[in-house]
C-alpha positions as CSV (number, residue, x, y, z in Angstrom):
1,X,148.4,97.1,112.4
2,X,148.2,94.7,115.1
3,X,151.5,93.6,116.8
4,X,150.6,89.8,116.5
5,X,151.1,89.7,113.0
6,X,154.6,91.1,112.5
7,X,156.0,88.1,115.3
8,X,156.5,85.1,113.1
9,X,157.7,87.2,110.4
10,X,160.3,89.0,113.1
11,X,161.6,85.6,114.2
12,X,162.0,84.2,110.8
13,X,164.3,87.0,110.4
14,X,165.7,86.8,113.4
15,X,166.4,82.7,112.9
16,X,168.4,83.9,109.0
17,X,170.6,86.4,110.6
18,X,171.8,84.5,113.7
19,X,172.2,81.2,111.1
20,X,173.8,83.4,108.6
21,X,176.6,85.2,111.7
22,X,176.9,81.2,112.6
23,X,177.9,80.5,109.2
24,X,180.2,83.5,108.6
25,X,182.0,82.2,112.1
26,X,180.8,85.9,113.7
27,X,178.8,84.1,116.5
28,X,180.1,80.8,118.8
29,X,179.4,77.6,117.2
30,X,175.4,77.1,119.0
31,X,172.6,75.3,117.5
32,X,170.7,78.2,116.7
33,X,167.7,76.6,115.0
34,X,167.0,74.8,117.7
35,X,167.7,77.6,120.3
36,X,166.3,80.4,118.6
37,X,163.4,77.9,117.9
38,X,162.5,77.2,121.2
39,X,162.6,80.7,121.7
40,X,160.4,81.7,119.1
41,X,157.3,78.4,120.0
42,X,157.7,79.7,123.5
43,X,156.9,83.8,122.2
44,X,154.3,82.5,119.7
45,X,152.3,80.5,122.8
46,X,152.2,83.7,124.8
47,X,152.0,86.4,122.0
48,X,148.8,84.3,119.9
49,X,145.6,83.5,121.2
50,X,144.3,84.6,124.7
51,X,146.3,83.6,127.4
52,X,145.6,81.3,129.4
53,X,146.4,78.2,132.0
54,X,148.5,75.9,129.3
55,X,150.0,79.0,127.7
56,X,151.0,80.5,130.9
57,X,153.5,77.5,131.2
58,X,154.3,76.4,127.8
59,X,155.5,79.7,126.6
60,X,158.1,80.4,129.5
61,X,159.3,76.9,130.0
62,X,160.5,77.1,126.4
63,X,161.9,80.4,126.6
64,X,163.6,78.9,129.4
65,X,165.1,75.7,128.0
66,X,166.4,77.8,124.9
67,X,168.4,79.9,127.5
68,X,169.6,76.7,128.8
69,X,170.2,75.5,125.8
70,X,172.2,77.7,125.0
71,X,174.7,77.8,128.0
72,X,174.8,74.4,128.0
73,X,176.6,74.4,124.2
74,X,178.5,77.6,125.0
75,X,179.6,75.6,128.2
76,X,178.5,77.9,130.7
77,X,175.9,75.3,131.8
78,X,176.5,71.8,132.3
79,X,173.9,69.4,131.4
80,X,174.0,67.5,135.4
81,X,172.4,71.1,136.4
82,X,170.2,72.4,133.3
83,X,167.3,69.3,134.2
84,X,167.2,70.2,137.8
85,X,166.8,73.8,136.7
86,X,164.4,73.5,134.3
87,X,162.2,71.0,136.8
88,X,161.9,73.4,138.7
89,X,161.4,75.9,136.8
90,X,157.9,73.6,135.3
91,X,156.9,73.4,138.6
92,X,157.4,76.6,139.2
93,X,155.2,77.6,135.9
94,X,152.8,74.9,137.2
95,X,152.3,76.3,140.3
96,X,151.7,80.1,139.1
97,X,149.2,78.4,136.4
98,X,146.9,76.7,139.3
99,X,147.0,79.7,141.2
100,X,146.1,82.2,138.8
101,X,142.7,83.2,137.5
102,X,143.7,82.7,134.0
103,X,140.8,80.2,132.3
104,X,141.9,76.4,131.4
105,X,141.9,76.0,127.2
106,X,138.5,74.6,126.0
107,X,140.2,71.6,124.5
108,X,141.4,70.9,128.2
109,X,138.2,71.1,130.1
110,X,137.3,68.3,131.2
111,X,133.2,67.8,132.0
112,X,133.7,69.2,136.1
113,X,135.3,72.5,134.7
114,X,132.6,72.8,131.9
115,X,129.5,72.6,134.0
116,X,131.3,75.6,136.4
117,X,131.3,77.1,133.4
């Protein structure tokens, strides 16, 4: 059984229980449905499909910002810090992404990178 199918169906869980602790006042008042899904966008862009240049930055950055997120409402975090943080942090991603040898999504290449091809 491959691994790729089980993840939506994980974090769908995953999303009900944290609500459902939310609701039952077990866990801190947090957003977790936007938290958990940035969380899960973030896992889905590096666990689906091949990796590659966009995915290489999209899927961290999110994982990221739901971290931050989620100190910023538990007020571990404040909000004058997380956008610095999470600038660099896309920069950071950016930077790993043109370095790497990873390939650049079809729906990206522009005519240069196709005739290299």
């Amino acid at each position: 059984m491959k691994v790729k199918r089980l993840v939506v169906p994980i974090l769908i869980i995953v999303l009900g229980v944290t609500w459902l602790l939310n609701i039952l006042k077990v866990l801190p008042g947090v957003d977790w449905i936007w938290t958990i899904g940035l969380t899960a966008v973030g896992l889905l862009a590096l666990l689906v499909g091949p990796p590659n240049r966009l995915t290489i930055v999209v899927g961290p950055f999110l994982i990221v910002g739901s971290i931050c997120s989620l100190l910023r409402q538990l007020d571990l975090l404040p909000i004058d810090r997380e956008t610095p943080i999470l600038t660099i942090v896309l920069g950071i991603l950016m930077l790993i992404a043109q370095t790497s040898n990873l390939p650049v999504p079809e729906f990206l290449k522009t005519e240069d990178t196709q005739e290299k091809s």
